[in-house]
N, CA, C and O atoms as a GROMACS GRO file, in nm:
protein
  440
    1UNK      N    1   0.816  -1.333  -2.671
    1UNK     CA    2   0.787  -1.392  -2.543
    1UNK      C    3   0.724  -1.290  -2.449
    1UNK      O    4   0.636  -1.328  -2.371
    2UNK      N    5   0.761  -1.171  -2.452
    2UNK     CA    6   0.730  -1.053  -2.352
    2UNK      C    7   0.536  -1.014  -2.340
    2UNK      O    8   0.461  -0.978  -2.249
    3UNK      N    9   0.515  -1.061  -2.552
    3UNK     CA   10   0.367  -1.047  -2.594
    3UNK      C   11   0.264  -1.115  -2.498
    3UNK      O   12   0.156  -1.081  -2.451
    4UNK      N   13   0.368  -1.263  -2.484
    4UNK     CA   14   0.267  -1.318  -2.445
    4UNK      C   15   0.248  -1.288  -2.284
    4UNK      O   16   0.132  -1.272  -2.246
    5UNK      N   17   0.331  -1.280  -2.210
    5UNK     CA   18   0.354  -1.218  -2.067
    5UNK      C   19   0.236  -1.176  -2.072
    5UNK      O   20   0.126  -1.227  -2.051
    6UNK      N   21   0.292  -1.029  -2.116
    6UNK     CA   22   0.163  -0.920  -2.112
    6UNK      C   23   0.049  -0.959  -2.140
    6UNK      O   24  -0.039  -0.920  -2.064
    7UNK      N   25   0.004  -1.057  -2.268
    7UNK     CA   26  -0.114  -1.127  -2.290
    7UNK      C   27  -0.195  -1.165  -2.200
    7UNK      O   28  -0.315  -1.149  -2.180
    8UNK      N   29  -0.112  -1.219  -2.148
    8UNK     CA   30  -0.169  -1.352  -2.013
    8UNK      C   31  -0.224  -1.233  -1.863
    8UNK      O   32  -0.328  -1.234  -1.796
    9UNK      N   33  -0.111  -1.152  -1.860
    9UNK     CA   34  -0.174  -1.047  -1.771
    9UNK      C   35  -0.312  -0.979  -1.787
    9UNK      O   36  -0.390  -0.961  -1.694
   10UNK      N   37  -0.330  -0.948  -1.901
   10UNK     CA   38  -0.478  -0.893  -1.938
   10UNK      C   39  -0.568  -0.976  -1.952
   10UNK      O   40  -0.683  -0.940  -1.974
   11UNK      N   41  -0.531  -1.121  -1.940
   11UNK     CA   42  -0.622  -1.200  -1.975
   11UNK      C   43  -0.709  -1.183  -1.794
   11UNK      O   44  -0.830  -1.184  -1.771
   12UNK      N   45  -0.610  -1.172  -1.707
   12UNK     CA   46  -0.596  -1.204  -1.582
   12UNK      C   47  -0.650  -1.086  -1.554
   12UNK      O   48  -0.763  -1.109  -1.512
   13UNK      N   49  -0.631  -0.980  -1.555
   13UNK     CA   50  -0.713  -0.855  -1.506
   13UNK      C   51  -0.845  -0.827  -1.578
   13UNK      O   52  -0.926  -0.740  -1.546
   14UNK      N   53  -0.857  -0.927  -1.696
   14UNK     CA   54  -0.992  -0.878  -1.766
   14UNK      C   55  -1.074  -0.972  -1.656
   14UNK      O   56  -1.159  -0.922  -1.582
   15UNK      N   57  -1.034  -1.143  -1.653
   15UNK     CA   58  -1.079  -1.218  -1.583
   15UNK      C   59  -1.115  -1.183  -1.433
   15UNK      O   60  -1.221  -1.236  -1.399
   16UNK      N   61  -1.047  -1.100  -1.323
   16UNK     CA   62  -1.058  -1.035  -1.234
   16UNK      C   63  -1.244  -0.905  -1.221
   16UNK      O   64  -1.344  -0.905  -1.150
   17UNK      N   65  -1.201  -0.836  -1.315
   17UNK     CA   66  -1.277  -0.737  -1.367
   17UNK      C   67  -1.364  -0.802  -1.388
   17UNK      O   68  -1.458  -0.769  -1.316
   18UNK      N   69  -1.392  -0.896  -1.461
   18UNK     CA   70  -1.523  -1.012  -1.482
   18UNK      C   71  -1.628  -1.050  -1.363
   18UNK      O   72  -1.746  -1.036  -1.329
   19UNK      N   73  -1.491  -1.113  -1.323
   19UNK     CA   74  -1.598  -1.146  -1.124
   19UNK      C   75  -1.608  -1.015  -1.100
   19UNK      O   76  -1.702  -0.981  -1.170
   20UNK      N   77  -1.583  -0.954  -1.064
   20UNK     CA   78  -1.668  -0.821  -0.989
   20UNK      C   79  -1.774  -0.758  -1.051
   20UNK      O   80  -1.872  -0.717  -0.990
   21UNK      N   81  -1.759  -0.749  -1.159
   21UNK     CA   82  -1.952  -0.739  -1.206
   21UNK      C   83  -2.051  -0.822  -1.191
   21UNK      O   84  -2.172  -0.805  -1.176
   22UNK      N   85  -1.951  -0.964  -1.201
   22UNK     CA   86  -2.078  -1.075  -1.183
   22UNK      C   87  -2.128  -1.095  -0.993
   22UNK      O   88  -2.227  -1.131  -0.929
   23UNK      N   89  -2.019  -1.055  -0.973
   23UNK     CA   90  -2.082  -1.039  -0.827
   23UNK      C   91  -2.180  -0.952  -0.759
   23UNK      O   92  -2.264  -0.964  -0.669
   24UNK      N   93  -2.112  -0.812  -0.877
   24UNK     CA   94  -2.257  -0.687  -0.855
   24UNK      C   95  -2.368  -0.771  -0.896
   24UNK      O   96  -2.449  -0.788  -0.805
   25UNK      N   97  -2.398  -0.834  -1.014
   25UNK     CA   98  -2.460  -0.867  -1.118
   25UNK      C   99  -2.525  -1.017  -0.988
   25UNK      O  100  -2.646  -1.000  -0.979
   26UNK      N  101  -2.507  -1.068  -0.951
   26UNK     CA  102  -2.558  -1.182  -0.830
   26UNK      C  103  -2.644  -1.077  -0.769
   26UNK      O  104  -2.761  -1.052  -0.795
   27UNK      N  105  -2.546  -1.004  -0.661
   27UNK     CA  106  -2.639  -0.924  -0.556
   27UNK      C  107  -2.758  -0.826  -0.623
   27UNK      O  108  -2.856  -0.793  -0.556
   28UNK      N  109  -2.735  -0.778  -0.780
   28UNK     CA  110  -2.895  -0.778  -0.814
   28UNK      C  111  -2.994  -0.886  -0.851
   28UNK      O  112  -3.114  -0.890  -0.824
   29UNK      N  113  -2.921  -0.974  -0.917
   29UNK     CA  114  -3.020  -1.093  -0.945
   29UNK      C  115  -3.143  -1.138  -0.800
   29UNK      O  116  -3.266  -1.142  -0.803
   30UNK      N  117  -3.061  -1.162  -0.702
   30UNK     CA  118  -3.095  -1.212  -0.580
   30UNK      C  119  -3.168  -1.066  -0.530
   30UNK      O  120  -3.273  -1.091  -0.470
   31UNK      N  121  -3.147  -0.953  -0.536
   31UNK     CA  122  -3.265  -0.813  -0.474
   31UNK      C  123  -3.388  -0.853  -0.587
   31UNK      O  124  -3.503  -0.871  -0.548
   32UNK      N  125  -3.351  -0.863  -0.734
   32UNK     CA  126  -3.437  -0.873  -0.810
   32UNK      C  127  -3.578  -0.968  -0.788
   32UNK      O  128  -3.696  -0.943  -0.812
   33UNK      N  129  -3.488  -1.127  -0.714
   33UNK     CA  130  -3.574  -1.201  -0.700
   33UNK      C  131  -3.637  -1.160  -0.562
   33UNK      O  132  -3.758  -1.183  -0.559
   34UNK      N  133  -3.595  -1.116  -0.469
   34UNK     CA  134  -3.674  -1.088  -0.372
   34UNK      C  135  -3.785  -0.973  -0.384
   34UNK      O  136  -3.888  -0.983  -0.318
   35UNK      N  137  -3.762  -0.863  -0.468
   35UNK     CA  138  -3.830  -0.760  -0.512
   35UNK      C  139  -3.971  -0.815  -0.576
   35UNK      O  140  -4.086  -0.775  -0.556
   36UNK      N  141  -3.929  -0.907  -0.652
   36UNK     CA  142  -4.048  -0.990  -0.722
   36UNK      C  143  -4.136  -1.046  -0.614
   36UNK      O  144  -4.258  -1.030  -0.627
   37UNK      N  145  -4.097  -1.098  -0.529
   37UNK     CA  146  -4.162  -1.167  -0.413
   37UNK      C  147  -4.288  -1.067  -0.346
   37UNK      O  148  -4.398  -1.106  -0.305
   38UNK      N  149  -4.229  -0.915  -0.349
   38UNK     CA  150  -4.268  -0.863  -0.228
   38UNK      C  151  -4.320  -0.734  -0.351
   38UNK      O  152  -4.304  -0.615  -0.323
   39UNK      N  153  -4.378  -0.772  -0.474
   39UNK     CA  154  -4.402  -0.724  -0.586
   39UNK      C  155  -4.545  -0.635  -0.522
   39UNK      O  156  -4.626  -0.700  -0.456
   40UNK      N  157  -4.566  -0.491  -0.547
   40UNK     CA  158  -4.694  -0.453  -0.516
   40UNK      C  159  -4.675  -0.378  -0.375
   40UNK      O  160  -4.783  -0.363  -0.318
   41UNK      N  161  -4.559  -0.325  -0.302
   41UNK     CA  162  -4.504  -0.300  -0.193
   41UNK      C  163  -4.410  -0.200  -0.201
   41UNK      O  164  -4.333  -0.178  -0.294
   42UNK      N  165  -4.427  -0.111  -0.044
   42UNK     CA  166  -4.308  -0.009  -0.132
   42UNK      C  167  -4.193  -0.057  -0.070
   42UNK      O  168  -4.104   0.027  -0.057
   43UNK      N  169  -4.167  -0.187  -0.021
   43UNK     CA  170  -4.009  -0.304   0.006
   43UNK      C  171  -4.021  -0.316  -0.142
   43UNK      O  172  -3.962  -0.231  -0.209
   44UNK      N  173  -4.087  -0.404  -0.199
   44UNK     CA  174  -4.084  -0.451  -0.354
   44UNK      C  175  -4.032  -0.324  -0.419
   44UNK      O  176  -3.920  -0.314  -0.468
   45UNK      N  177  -4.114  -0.240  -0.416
   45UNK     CA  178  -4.020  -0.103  -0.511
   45UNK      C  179  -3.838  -0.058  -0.472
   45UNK      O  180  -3.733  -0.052  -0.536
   46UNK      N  181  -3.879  -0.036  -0.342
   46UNK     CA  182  -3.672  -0.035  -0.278
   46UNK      C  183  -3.595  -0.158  -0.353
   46UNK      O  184  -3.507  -0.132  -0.434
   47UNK      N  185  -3.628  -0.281  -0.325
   47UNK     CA  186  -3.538  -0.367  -0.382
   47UNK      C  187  -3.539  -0.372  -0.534
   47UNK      O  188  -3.435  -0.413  -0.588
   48UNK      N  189  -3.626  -0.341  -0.600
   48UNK     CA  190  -3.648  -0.352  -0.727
   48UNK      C  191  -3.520  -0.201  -0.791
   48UNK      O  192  -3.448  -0.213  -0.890
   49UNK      N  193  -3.525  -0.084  -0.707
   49UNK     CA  194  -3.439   0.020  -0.785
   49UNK      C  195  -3.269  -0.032  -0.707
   49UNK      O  196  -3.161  -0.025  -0.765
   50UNK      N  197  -3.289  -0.072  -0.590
   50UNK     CA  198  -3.144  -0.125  -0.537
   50UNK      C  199  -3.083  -0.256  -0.635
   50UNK      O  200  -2.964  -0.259  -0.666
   51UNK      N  201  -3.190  -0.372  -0.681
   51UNK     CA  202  -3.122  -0.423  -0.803
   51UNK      C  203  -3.121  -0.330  -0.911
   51UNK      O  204  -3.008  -0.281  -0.904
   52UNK      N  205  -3.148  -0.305  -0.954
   52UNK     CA  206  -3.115  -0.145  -1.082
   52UNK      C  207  -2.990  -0.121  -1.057
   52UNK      O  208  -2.911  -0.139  -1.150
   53UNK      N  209  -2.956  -0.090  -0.970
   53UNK     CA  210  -2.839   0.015  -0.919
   53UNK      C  211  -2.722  -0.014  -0.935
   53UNK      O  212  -2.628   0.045  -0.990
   54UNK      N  213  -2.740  -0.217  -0.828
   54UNK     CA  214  -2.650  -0.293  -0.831
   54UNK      C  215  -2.603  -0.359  -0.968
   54UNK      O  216  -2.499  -0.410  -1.010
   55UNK      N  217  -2.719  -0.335  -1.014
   55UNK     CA  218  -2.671  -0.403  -1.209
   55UNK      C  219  -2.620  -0.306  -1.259
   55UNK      O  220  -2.525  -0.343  -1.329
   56UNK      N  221  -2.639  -0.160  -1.260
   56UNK     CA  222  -2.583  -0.090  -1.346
   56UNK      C  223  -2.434  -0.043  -1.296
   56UNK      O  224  -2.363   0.035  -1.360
   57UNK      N  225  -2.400  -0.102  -1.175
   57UNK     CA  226  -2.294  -0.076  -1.053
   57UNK      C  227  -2.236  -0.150  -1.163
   57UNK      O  228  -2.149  -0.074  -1.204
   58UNK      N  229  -2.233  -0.291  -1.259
   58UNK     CA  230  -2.154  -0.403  -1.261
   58UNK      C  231  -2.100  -0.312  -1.418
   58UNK      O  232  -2.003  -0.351  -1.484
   59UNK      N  233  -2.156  -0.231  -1.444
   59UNK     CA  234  -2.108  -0.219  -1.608
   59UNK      C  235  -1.954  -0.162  -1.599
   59UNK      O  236  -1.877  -0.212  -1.681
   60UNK      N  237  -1.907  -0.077  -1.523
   60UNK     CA  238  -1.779  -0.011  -1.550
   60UNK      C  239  -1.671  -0.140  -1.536
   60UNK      O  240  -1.582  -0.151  -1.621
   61UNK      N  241  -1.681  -0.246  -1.416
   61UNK     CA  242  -1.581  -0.344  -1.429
   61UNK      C  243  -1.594  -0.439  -1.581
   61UNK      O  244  -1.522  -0.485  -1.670
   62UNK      N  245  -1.723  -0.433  -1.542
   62UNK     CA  246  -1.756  -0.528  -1.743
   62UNK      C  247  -1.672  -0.435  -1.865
   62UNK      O  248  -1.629  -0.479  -1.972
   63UNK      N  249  -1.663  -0.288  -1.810
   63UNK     CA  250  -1.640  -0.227  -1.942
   63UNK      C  251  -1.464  -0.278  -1.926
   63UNK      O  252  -1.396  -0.294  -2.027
   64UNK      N  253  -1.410  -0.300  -1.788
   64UNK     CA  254  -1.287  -0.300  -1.793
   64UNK      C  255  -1.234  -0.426  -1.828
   64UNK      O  256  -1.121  -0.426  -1.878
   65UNK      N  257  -1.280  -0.512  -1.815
   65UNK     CA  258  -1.264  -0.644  -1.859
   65UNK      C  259  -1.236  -0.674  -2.001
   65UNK      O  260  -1.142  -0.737  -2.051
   66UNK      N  261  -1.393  -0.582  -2.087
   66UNK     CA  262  -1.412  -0.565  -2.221
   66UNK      C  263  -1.300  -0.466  -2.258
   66UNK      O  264  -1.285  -0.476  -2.380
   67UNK      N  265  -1.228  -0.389  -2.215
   67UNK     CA  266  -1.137  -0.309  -2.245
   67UNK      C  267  -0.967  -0.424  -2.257
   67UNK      O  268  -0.878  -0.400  -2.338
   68UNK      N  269  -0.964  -0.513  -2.178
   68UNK     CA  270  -0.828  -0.559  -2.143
   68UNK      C  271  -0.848  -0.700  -2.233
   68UNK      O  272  -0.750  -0.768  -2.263
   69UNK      N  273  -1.000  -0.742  -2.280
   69UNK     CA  274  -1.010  -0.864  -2.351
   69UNK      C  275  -1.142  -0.815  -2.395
   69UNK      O  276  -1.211  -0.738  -2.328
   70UNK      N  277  -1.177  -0.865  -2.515
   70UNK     CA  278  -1.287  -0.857  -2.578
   70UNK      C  279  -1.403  -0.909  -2.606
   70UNK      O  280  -1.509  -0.872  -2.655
   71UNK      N  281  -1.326  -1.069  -2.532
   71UNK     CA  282  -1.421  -1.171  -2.565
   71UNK      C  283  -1.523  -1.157  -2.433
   71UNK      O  284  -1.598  -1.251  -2.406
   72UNK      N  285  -1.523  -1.004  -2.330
   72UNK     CA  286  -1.623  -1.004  -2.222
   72UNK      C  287  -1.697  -0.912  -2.248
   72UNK      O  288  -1.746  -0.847  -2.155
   73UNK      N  289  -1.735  -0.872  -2.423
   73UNK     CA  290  -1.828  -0.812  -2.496
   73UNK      C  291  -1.943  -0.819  -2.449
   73UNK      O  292  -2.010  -0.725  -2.407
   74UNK      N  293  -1.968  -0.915  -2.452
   74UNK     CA  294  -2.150  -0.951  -2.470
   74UNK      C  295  -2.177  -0.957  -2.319
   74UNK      O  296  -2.295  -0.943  -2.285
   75UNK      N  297  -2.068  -0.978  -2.207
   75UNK     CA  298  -2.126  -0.919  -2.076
   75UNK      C  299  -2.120  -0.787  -2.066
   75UNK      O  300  -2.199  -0.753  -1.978
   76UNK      N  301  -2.056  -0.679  -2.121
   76UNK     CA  302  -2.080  -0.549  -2.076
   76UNK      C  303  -2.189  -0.536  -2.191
   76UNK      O  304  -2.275  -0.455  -2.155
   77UNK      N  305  -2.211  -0.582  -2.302
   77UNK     CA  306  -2.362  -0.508  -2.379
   77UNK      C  307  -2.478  -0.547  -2.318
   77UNK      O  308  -2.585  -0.489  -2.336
   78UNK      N  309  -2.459  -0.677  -2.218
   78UNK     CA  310  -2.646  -0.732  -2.159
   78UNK      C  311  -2.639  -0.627  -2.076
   78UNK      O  312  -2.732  -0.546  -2.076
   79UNK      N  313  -2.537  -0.611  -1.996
   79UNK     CA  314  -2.560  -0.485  -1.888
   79UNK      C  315  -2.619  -0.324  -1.959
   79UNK      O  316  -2.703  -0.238  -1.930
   80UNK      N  317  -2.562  -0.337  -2.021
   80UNK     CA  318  -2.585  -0.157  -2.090
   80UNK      C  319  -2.715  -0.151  -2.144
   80UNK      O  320  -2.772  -0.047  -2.178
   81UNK      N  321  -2.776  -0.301  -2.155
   81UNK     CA  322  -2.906  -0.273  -2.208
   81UNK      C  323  -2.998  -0.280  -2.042
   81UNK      O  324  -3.121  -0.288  -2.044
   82UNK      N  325  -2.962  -0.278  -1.977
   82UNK     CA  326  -3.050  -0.267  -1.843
   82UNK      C  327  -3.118  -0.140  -1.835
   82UNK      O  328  -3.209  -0.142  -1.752
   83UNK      N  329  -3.104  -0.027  -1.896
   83UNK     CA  330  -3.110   0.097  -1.902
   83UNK      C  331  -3.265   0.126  -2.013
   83UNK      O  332  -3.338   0.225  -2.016
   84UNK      N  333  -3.270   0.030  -2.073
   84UNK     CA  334  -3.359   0.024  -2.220
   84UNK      C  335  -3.431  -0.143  -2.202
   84UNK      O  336  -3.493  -0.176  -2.303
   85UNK      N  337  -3.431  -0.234  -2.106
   85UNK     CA  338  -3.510  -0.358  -2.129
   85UNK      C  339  -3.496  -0.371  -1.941
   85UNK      O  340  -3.404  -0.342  -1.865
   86UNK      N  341  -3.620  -0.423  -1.918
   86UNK     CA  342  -3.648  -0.476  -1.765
   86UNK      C  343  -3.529  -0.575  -1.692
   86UNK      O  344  -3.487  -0.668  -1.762
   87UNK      N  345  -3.494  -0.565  -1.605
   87UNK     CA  346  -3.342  -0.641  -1.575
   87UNK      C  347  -3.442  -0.818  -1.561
   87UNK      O  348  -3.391  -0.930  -1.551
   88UNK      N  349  -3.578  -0.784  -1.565
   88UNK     CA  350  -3.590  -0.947  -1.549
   88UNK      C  351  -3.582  -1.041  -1.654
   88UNK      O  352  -3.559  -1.162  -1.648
   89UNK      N  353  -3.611  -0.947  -1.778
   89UNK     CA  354  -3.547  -0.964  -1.929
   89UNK      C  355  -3.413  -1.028  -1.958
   89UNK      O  356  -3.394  -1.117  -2.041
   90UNK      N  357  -3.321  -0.972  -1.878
   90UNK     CA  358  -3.181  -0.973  -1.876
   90UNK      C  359  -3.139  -1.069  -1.816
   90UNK      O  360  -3.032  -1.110  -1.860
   91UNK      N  361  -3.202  -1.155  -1.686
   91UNK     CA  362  -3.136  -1.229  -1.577
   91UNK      C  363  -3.085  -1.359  -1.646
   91UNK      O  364  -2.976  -1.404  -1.612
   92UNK      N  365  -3.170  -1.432  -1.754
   92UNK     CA  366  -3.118  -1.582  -1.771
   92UNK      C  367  -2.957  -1.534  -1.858
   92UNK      O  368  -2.862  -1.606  -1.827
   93UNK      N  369  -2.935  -1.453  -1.933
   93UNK     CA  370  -2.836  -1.440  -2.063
   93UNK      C  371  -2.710  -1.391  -1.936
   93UNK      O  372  -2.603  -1.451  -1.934
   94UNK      N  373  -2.746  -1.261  -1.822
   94UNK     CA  374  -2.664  -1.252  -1.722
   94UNK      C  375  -2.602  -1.367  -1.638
   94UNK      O  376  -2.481  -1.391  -1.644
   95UNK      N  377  -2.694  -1.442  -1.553
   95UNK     CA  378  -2.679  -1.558  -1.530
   95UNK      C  379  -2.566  -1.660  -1.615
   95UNK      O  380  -2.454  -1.697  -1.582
   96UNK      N  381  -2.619  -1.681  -1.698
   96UNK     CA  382  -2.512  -1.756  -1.836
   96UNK      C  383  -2.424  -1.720  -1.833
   96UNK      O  384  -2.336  -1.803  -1.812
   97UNK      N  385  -2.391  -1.606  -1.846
   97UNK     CA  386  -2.245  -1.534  -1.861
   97UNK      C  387  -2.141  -1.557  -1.758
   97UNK      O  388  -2.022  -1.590  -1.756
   98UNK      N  389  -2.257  -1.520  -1.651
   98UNK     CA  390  -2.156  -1.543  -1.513
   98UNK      C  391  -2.095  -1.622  -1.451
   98UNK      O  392  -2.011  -1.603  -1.363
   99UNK      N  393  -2.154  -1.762  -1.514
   99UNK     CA  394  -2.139  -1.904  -1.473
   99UNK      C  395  -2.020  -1.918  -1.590
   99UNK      O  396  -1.947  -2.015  -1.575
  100UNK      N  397  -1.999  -1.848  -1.681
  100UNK     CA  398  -1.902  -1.909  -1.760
  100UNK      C  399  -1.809  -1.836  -1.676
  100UNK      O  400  -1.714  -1.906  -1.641
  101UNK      N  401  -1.805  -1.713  -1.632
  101UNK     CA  402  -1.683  -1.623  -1.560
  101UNK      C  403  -1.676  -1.693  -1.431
  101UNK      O  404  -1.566  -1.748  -1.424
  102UNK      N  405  -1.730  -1.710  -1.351
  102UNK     CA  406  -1.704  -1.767  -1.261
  102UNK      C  407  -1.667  -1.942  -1.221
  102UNK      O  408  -1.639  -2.004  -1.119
  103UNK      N  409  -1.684  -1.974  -1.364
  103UNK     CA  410  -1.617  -2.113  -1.371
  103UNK      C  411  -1.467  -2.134  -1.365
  103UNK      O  412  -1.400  -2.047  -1.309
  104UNK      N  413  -1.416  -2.226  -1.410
  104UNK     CA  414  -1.275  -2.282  -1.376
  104UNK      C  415  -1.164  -2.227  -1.490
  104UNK      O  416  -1.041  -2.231  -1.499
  105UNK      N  417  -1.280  -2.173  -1.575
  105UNK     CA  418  -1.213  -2.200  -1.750
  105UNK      C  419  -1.306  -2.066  -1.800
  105UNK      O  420  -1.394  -2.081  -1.884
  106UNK      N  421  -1.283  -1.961  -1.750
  106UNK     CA  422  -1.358  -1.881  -1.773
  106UNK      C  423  -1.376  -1.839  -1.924
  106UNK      O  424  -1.456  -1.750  -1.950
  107UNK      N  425  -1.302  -1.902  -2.030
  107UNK     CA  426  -1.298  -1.890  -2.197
  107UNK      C  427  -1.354  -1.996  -2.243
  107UNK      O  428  -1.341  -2.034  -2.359
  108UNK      N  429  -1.431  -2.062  -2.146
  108UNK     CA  430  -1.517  -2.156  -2.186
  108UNK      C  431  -1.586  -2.145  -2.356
  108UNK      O  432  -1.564  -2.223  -2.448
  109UNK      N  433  -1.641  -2.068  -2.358
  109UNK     CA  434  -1.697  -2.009  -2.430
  109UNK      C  435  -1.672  -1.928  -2.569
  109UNK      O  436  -1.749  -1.895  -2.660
  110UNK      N  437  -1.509  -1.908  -2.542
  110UNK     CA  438  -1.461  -1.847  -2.650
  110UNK      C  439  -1.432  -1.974  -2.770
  110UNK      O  440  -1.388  -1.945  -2.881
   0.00000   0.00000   0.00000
């Protein structure tokens, strides 16, 4: 009985840990899209490395999430590839993810 306690707790701090990347992971999406807007500018360049920043801000809670549950794998690997692929590459699979974490049933998916 104690397993599952504890279970349920990590499920809950991975789930925690989840939203807070996806929230870093929003506030770049949204610099990203404005950066795009104002593409060719040195505003467009600021917002473009401030989403960078803010995405790569989201990986340590993703890693902690992925540390306390596993099944929030594939959100800390889209992040880690921000480093090696354009984050505009990244936004629909990020997006996806986040909507499953920030849903009601965040194991939607599992």
């Amino acid at each position: 009985m104690a397993g599952i306690a504890l279970s349920a707790c990590g499920n809950g701090k991975a789930i925690a840990q989840a939203k807070i990347a996806c929230d870093r992971i929003d506030h770049s999406i949204r610099d990203l899209q404005r950066a795009t807007a104002k593409e060719g500018t040195p505003e467009g360049a600021i917002l473009k490395a401030k989403a960078q920043s803010e995405l790569l801000s989201a990986l340590a809670p993703a890693a902690a999430a992925t540390s306390a549950d596993g099944s929030f794998n594939a959100l800390m690997t889209t992040i880690s590839e921000a480093g090696r692929v354009p984050e505009a590459l990244l936004v629909d699979a990020l997006a996806a993810q986040c909507k499953v974490v920030q849903s009601n049933t965040p194991y939607l998916a599992s």
